[in-house]
N, C-alpha and C positions, 0 to 999 in steps of 0.2 A: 306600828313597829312590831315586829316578829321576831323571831327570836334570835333570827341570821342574816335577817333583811329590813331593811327601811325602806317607807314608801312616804314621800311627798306629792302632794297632788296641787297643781297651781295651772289654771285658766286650760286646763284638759291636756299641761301635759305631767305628764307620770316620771316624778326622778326614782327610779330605784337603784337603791345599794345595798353590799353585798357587806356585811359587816361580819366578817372572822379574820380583822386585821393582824389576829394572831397567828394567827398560819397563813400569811399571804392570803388571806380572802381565796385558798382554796376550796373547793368542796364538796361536802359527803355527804350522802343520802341523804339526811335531813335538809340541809338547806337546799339541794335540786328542787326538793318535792315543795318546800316551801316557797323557792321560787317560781315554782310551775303554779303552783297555786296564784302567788301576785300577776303572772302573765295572763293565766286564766280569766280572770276580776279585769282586767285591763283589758281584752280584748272583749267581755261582755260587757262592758261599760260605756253605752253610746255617748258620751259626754268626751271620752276618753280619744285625745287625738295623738298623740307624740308618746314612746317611751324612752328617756334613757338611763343607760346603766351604766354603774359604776361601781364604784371600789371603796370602801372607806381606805383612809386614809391616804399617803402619798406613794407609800411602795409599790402597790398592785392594786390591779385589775383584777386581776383572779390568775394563781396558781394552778389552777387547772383542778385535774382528781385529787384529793388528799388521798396520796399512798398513804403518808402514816395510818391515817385511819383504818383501809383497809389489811396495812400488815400487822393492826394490831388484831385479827381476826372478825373483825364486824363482814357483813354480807356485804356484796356490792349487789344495792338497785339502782336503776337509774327511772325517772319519768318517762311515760310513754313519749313524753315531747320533747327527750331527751334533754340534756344537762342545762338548767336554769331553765328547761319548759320552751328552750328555742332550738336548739340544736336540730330535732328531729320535725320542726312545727312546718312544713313544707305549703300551709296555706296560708301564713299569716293576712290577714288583711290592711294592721295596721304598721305603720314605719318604729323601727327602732333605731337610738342610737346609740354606738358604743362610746361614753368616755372613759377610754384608758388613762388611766392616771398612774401606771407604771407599768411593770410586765405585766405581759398578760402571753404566758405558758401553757403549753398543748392542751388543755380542757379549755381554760381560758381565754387561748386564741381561738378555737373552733366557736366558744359561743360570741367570742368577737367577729368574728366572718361570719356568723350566722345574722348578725343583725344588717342594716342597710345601709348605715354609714358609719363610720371610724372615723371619731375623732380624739387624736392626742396627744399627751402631754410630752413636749420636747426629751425626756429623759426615758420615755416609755422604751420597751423593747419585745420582742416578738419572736417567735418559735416554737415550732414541733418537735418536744425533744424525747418524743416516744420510741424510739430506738434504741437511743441509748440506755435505757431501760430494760430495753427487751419486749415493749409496747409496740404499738402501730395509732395513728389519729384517726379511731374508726369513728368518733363522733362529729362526723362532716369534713374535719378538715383534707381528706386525702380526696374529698372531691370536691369539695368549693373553692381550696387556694389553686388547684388549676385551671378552673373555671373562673376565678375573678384576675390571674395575673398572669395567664398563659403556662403551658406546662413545662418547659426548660427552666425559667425563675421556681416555679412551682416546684420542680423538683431537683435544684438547687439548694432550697429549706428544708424538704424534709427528708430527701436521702443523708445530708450533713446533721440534721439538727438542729442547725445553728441559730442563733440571737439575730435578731435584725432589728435596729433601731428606727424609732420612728421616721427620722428621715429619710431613709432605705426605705420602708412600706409606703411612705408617700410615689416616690420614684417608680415604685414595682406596683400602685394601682390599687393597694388594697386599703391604704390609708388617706382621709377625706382632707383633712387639715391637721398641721401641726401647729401645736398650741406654743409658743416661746415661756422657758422658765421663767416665774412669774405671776406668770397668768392663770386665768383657772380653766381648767378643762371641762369642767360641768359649765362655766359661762359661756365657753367658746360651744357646745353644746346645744345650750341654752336658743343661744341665735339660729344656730339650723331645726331647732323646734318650731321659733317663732316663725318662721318664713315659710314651713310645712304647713302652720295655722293660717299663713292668711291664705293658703289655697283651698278650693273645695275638696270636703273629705271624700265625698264619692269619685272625685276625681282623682286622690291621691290613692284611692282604695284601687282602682279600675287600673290605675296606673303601675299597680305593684303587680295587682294580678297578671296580667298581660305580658310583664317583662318577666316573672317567675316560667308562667307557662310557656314563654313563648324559647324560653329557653330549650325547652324539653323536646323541641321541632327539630327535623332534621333539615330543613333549610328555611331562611328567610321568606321564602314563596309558601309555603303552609302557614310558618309560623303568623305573616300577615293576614290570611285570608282564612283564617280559625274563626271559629265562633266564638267570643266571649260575651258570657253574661253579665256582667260586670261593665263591661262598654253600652250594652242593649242599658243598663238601670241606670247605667250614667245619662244619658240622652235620653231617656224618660223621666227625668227628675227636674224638682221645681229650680234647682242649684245652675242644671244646663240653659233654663231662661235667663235666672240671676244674674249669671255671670257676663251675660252681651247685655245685659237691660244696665247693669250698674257699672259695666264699661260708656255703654253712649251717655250716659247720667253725669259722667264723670266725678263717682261717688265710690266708695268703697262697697262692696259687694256684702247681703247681709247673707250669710250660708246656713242652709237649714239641714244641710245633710241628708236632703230625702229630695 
């Protein structure tokens, strides 16, 4: 428990939440850097296979920057691996996932498209409303919501501002599952962890990498015929035997992550 965040740890995977339900789970230098710190611990944790994050409470996901903080004169820093220690982290290895369990607003949304999957809660809602401000979504979101939902939708949300409800981001691609009021969002979560777990890590590790970089290719023909090292460790690994020996076995696979 820290001082802005909680961390449960159950069979490797990692729940974190964001506990400043007084301010919308906003947040200010201290908790980024506290959160970068929990991602940190989490991605040097070979044990460690799922993360996801969330919100206390039912209101939000994260408010994003707390202005007040900063317009009561405090300095703005932010993590080198930018806000919650993911926004700027462009190599992660391991999968994250987002449960929104309400808004989740221009800092908030960025670190939610920064993760891998979104999943949330039927009342949740969505928006870059750094304009209206007098801001801009320089923390990933003016280039990941183009890149995950096309740029006409893309910039539809952030020339307006405007809110978009969960059902709306399921539609437009950037949202995984919506959860029905009710039900719990960290549960509905919970299951795209378990089913992450029963895959091999180095496979799921090889598999992120690959689709990160391969993004970065200017056409499908490089992107395919790229070198990755992470493919070469996948198919050098005792996990790549494991996995056809305990398919014809017709057993469940024992995954040693090496």
């Amino acid at each position: 428990m820290g001082e802005f965040s909680k961390v449960e740890v159950d069979a490797g995977v990692w729940l974190v939440t964001i506990e400043r339900p007084e301010c919308l789970n906003a947040l200010h230098p201290p908790a980024n850097f506290e959160l970068a710190d929990v991602f940190a611990a989490f991605a040097a944790d070979d044990s460690a296979r799922v993360a996801i994050l969330t919100g206390a409470g039912e209101r939000a996901f994260c408010a994003g920057n707390d202005l007040k903080y900063l317009a009561a004169g405090h300095p703005r820093r932010v993590p080198e691996l930018g806000f919650a220690g993911l926004t700027a982290d462009y190599h992660r290895t391991k999968p994250v996932i987002a449960a929104v369990n309400g808004l989740a607003m221009g800092g908030g949304f960025e670190i939610a498209l920064a993760c891998d999957l979104i999943v949330a809660a039927e009342h949740a809602y969505f928006g870059l409303p750094e304009p209206r401000v007098g801001l801009a979504a320089t923390a990933g979101g003016l280039h990941r919501l183009p890149r995950q939902i096309g740029l006409k939708a893309a910039l539809g949300m952030i020339l307006t501002g405007r809110r978009v409800m969960a059902a709306e981001g399921k539609a437009l691609g950037f949202v995984n599952e919506v959860v029905p009021a009710g039900e719990s969002v960290v549960a509905a979560a919970r299951r795209w962890a378990a089913q992450i777990c029963e895959c091999a890590p180095l496979s799921i590790r090889a598999s992120l990498d690959v689709v990160q970089r391969s993004l970065e290719e200017a056409s499908l023909e490089l992107a395919a015929s790229a070198d990755y090292a992470s493919i070469r460790t996948l198919y050098a690994s005792a996990d790549a035997q494991e996995g056809p020996k305990a398919f014809a076995e017709k057993r469940k696979p024992e995954w040693q992550g090496r």
